[in-house]
C-alpha positions in Angstrom: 0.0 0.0 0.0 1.3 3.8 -0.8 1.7 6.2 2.2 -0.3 9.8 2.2 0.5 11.7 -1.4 1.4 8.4 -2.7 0.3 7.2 -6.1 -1.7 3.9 -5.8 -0.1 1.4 -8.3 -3.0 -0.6 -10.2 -2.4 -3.9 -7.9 -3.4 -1.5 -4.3 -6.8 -0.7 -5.9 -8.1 -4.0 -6.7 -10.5 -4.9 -4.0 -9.7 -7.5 -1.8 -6.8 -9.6 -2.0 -4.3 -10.6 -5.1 -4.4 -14.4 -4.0 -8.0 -14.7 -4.0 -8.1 -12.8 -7.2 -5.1 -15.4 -8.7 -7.4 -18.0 -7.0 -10.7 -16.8 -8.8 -9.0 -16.1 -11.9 -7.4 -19.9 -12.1 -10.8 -21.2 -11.5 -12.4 -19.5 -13.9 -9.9 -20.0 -16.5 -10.8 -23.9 -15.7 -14.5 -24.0 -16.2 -14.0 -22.1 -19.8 -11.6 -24.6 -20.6 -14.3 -27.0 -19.5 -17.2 -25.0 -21.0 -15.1 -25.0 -24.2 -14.3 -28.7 -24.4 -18.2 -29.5 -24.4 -18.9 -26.9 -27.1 -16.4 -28.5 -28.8 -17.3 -32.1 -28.4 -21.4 -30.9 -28.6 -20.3 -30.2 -32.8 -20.0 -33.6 -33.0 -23.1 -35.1 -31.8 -25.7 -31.5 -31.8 -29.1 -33.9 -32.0 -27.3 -36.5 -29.0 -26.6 -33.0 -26.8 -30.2 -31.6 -27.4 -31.5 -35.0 -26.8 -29.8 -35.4 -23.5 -30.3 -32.1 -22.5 -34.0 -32.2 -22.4 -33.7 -34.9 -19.8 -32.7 -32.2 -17.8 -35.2 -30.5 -14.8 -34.8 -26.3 -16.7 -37.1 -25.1 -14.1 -34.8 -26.6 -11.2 -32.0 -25.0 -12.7 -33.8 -21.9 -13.3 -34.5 -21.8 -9.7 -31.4 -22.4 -8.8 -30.0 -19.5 -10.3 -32.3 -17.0 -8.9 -31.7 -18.8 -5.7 -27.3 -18.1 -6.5 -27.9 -14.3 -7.9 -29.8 -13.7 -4.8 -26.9 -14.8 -2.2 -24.7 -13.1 -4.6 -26.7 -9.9 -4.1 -26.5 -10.8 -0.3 -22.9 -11.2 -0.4 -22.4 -8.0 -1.6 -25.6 -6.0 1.4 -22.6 -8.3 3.8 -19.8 -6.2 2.4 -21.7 -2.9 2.5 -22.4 -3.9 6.1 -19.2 -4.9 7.1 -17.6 -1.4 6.1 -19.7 0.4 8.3 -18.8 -1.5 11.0 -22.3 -3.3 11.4 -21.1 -6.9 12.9 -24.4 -8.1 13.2 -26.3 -7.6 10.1 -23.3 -9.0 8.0 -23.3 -12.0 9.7 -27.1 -12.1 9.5 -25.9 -11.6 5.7 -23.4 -14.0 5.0 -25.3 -16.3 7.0 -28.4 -15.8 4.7 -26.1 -16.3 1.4 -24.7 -19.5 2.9 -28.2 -20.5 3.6 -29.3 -20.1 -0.4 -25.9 -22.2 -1.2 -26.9 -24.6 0.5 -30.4 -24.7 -1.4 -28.8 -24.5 -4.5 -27.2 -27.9 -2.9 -30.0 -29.7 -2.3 -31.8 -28.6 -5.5 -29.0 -29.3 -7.8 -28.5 -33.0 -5.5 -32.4 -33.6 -5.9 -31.7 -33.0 -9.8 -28.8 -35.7 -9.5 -30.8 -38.4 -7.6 -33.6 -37.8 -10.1 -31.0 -38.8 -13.1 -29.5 -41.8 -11.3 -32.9 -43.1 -10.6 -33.4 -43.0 -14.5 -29.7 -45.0 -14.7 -28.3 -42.0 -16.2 -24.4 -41.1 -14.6 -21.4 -40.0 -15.4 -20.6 -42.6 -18.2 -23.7 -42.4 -19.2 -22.7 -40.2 -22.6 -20.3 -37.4 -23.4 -23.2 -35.2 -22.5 -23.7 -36.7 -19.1 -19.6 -36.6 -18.5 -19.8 -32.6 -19.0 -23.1 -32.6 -17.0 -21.7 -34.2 -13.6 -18.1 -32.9 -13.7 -18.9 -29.1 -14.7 -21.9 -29.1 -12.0 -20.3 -31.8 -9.6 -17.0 -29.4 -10.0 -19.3 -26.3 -9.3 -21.4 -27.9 -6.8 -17.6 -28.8 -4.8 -17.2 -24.4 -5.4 -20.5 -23.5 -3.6 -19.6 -26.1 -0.8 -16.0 -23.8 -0.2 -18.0 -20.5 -0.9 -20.1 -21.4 2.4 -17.1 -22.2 4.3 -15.1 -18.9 3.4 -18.5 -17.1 4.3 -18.5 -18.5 7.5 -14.7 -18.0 8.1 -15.1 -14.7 7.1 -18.2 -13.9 9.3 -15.9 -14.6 12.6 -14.3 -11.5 12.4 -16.4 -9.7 9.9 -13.1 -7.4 9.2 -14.1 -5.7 5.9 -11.3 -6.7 4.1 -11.9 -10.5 4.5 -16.2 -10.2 3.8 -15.1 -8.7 0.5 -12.4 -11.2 -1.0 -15.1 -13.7 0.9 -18.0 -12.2 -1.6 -15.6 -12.1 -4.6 -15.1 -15.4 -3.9 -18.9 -16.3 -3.8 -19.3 -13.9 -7.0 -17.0 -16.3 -9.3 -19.1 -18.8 -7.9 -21.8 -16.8 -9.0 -20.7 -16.0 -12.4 -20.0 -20.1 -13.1 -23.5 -20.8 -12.5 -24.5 -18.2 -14.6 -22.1 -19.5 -17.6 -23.3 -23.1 -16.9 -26.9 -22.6 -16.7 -27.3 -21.3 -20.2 -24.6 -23.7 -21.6 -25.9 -27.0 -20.2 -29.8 -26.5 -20.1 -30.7 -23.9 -22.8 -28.2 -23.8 -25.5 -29.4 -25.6 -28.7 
């Protein structure tokens, strides 16, 4: 950090921390990669993709992603709160944004024991491979996301809430990538 009269270099105005944003970067450099390898494999078999994906539950997943835009959005109220010095309501925050993670668990785990029961896993098809490890790979994201919200909402130090919520943003910002990729795309 610069002293008084110092110019800030770029690197001490980027919120947060450089390792989480090395960290989120990294991980979202993987899930294009990922997202990019089933575009890629989908030219091959467009009608097998489109067939698969209308075994998937759309509204679920819709709901799901209302459910991760809205702890997102609390994530954020927890950093706001956290600045001014409110311990209490960002804890109530975090706490409520951990809460919707873990709906978006057991929605997203309903939506897997629905697919088993019909015998379809992970070697079911290519489609089915990309399915499980790009939401079993987000899923394993959320899961950290709540613990770094909770570690975060010991102290509730400003500082550690936001590279907490940029954290929960990239996980987040996946969802919102996957959604449209996995259950929409045609």
């Amino acid at each position: 950090m610069s002293g008084p009269g110092e110019e800030l270099s770029p690197l001490d105005q980027v919120p947060g921390d450089l390792m989480m944003w090395v960290l989120i970067i990294s991980e979202l450099l993987v899930f294009g990669a990922g997202l990019a390898a089933f575009l890629g494999v989908r030219i091959t078999d467009p009608a097998g993709f489109a067939a698969d994906q209308d075994l998937l539950d759309r509204t679920a997943a819709g709901i799901n992603t209302l459910v991760l835009v809205t702890s997102g959005y609390l994530a954020a109220r927890a950093v706001r709160t956290a600045e001014a010095g409110q311990t209490r309501a960002t804890r109530a925050l975090l706490a409520g944004a951990s809460v919707l993670g873990l709906v978006f668990l057991a929605i997203k785990g309903a939506e897997y024991a629905a697919k088993i029961r019909l015998g379809i896993g992970i070697e079911t098809d290519a489609f089915f491979t990309f399915y499980y490890l790009l939401t079993g790979f987000h899923a394993a994201h959320v899961i950290a996301g709540i613990v770094i919200l909770g570690l975060v909402g010991i102290r509730c130090a400003p500082r550690a809430v936001e590279v907490g919520a940029a954290f929960w943003h990239m996980v987040d910002l996946v969802w919102v990538l996957l959604f449209p990729v996995l259950y929409l795309l045609r």
